[in-house]
Structure formats: structure tokens, C-alpha cells
N, C-alpha and C positions, 0 to 999 in steps of 0.2 A: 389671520396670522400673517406677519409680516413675512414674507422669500424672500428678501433679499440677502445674499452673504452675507455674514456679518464680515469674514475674509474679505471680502470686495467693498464691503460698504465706505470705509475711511482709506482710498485709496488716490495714486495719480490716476491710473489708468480707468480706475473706475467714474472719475470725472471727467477725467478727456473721453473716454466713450459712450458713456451717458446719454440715449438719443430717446427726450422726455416729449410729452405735450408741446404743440405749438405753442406760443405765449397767450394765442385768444384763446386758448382749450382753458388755458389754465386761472387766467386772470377772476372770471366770474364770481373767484370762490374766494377772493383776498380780501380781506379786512381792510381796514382804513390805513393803519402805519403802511401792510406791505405796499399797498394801491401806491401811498407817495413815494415810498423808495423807487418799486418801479418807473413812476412818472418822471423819473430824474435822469434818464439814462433816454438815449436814441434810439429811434425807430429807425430812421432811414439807415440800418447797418447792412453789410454784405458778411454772407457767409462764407468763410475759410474753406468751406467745402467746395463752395461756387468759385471763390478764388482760385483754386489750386485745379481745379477742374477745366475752366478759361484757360488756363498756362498752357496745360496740355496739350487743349487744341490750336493752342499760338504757336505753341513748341513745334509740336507735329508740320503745324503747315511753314512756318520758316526752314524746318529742314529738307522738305518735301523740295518747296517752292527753290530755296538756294541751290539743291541737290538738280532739279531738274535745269534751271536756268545755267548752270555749269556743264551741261547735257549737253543742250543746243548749242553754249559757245564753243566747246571743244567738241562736238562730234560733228553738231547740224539739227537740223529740225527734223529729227526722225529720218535721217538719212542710213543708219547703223543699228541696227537690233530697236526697232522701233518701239517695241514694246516691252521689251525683255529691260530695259536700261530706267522707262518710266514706273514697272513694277521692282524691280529692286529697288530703286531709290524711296518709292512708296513704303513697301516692307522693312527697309534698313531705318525710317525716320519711326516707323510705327513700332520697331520694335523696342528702340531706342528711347520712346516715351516709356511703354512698358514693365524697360528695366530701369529708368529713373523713378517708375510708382514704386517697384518692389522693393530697390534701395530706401524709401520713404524720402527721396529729394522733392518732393510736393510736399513735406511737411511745411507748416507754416514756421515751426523753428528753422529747419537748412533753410527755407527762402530768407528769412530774416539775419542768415550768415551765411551769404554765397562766398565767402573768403577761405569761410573752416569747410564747406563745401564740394569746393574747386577739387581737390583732388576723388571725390566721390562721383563727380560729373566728367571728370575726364576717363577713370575707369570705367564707367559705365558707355560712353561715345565710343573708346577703345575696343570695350567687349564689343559691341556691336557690330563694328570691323571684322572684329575677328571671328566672328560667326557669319559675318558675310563670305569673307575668303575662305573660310571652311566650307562651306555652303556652293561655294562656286567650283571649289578644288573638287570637292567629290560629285558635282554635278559635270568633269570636264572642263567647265566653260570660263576659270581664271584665265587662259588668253585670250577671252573674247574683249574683258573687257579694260577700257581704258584706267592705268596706273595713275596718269596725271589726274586726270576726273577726280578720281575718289581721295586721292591723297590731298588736292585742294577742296575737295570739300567737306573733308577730315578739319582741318582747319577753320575754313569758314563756318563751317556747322560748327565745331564748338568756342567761337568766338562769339555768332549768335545766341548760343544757349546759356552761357558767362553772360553777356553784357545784358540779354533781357533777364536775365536774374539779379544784374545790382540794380537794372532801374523798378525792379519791382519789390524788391528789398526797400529799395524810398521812399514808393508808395506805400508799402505794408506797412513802416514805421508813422508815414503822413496819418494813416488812416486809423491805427491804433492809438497816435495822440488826441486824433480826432474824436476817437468812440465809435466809431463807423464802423469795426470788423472787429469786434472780440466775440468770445464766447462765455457767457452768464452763466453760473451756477448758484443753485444755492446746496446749503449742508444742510442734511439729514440729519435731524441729532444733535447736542449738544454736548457739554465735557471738553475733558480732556481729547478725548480721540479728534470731535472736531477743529480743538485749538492745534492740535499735530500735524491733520491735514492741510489746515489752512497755512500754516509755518512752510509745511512743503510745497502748496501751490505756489507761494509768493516769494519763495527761493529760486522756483527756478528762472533759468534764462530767458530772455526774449519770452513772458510770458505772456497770452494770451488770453487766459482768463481770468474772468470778475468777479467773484463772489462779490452776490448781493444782500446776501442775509444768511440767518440758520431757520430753522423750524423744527420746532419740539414741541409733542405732545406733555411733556416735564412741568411741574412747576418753574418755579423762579430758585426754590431752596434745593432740586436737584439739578437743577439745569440754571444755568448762571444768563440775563437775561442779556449780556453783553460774552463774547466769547476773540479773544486777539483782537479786539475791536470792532466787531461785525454784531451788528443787534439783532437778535431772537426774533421774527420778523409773525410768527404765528406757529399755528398746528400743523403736523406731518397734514392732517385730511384739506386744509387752505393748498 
């Protein structure tokens, strides 16, 4: 018996979340047509997930890294709350990645529009702030620490985190013309429902997925063996 939703089945979100077989799991069992269509499309790709994962930790350590070297020129090498100024700054870049995952600015769409963006990233570097200074107020210790510090690297921090998001907006587009970073799908099913879904994947913006084919266990006279242009590539069990 098939589980799956049929609610979920013809969906966006049920295709961007979709976490299937490796491609060697799956390959063994393809017939000859799918075998060439797959053969057409790139191996050496990187996943979006890897991508957006890297950022993170680029992100975190530019702000870290900017946040501390701002440290040492205005205060000293650990001359002033030696440790208290490397763990804030630590905590304030970490938290700061945090709330740009919850926001979804790892998406591979925001990265592919750091312009429509920009205001989603600056909110979130702001919060951040302000959960520091909250943070500090009710711990006492806002006079301990330096206004100038934090307020340039309010700035600097999100000048960094802006500019390595347009230059990886260019790679993501390089690498999407390339074929090197998408994500594959194929449709379950044929019909109407899947000529819908696929109308909707290729509507949207900065997309990121391929459909490769459909698979239906359907004849040809219930299941049409061309569907918006995507050929019927074999059986649900392929």
C-alpha cells in the first residue's frame, strides 16, 4: 500500500523536502531510457545543503575574527576584561548565524537575492545587538564595555556579511548555469496533478530544481507518456 499523502504528494514543499536514496541506491534498478537521461546531467555537483552549511561557518568566523581584531585595536591584547570581551563576541557572532538559519537567510533563494534580502539581514545583526545590550543591562556590566568596539563592528560585521553574500550570489548563479548545484527530482505519478506541480516548480524564482523525468506505474492511455514536457522515464518500483 502506497503512505504517502496523497495532500503532500503534488506539492512545492513536498519536493523541496523530499530526502530520497543516494543516486547509487537508486540507480541499479533504471531501465535503459532513465540510465541516459541520468547520464546527461553532472556528477561533480555540490549540495545546497553543503553550500549553505560552509556560509555559516565563513559567517560565524568573519564575525568572530572582525569582532575580536576590533578588540585588540581599541582595547589591547587582552589588556581589559580578557576574557569576558573574546566570549561575548564569540556568543554575539554565534547567535547571529542562528537567527539568520531561523530567518531561512541560508536559503538558497535569499542567497540568490541578497538585495530583496538586505533588510532581513540587517534586522537580524540588529537583533543581535539588542539582545546583547540586554544581556549586558541585566547582567550590570553595559559600562564595562566599550560603545566604540561594538558600534564599529555593528558596521563592519554587516558589511561583511552583505558583501560575502553578493559574491556568493555569483557563484551560486555561476554554478547553477553550470549544473554543479541543483537539486533533481523526479514526479511520482502522472496526470494532470503532475503537469500542475511541475507548472509550479518552474514558476518559481531563482529556481533550483530539475526535474528529470515522471514515473508511473499507468499505462500510456491513463498516464500520457510525455507530461509539460518531461517524459515518463519508467515504473514507481525503477
Amino acid at each position: 500500500m502506497n503512505e504517502i499523502d496523497p495532500a503532500r504528494r503534488f506539492s512545492m514543499n513536498a519536493v523541496r523536502k523530499f530526502d530520497g536514496p543516494a543516486e547509487s541506491e537508486a540507480a541499479s534498478g533504471l531501465n535503459d531510457v532513465a540510465r541516459q537521461v541520468a547520464s546527461q546531467y553532472r556528477r561533480d555537483t555540490m549540495s545546497p545543503i553543503m553550500v549553505s552549511g560552509v556560509l555559516r561557518m565563513v559567517e560565524f568566523a568573519l564575525l568572530f575574527v572582525s569582532g575580536l581584531c576590533l578588540y585588540f585595536y581599541y582595547v589591547g591584547f587582552f589588556n581589559y576584561l580578557a576574557w569576558q570581551y573574546p566570549v561575548t563576541i564569540a556568543a554575539a557572532s554565534f547567535l547571529a548565524v542562528v537567527l539568520l538559519d531561523v530567518t531561512d537567510s541560508y536559503q538558497i533563494a535569499a542567497l540568490m537575492r541578497p538585495i530583496a534580502s538586505f533588510g532581513r539581514v540587517l534586522l537580524v545583526w540588529a537583533g543581535t545587538f539588542a539582545l546583547m545590550a540586554l544581556t549586558a543591562f541585566a547582567m550590570k556590566m553595559s559600562e564595562d564595555y566599550s560603545r566604540l568596539l561594538f558600534g564599529t563592528w555593528f558596521v563592519v560585521g554587516f558589511v561583511l556579511i552583505f558583501g560575502l553574500r553578493l559574491v556568493m550570489s555569483n557563484l551560486i548563479r555561476r554554478w547553477a548555469r553550470d549544473g554543479r548545484m541543483e537539486r533533481r527530482a523526479v514526479i511520482v505519478g502522472g496526470g494532470k496533478s503532475a503537469e500542475m506541480l511541475i507548472r509550479s516548480v518552474e514558476r518559481q524564482p531563482y529556481n533550483d530544481i530539475r526535474i528529470c523525468g515522471i514515473f508511473d506505474d499507468r499505462g500510456d492511455k491513463r498516464s500520457p507518456p510525455i507530461v509539460a514536457g518531461y517524459p515518463k522515464l519508467g515504473t514507481i518500483s525503477e
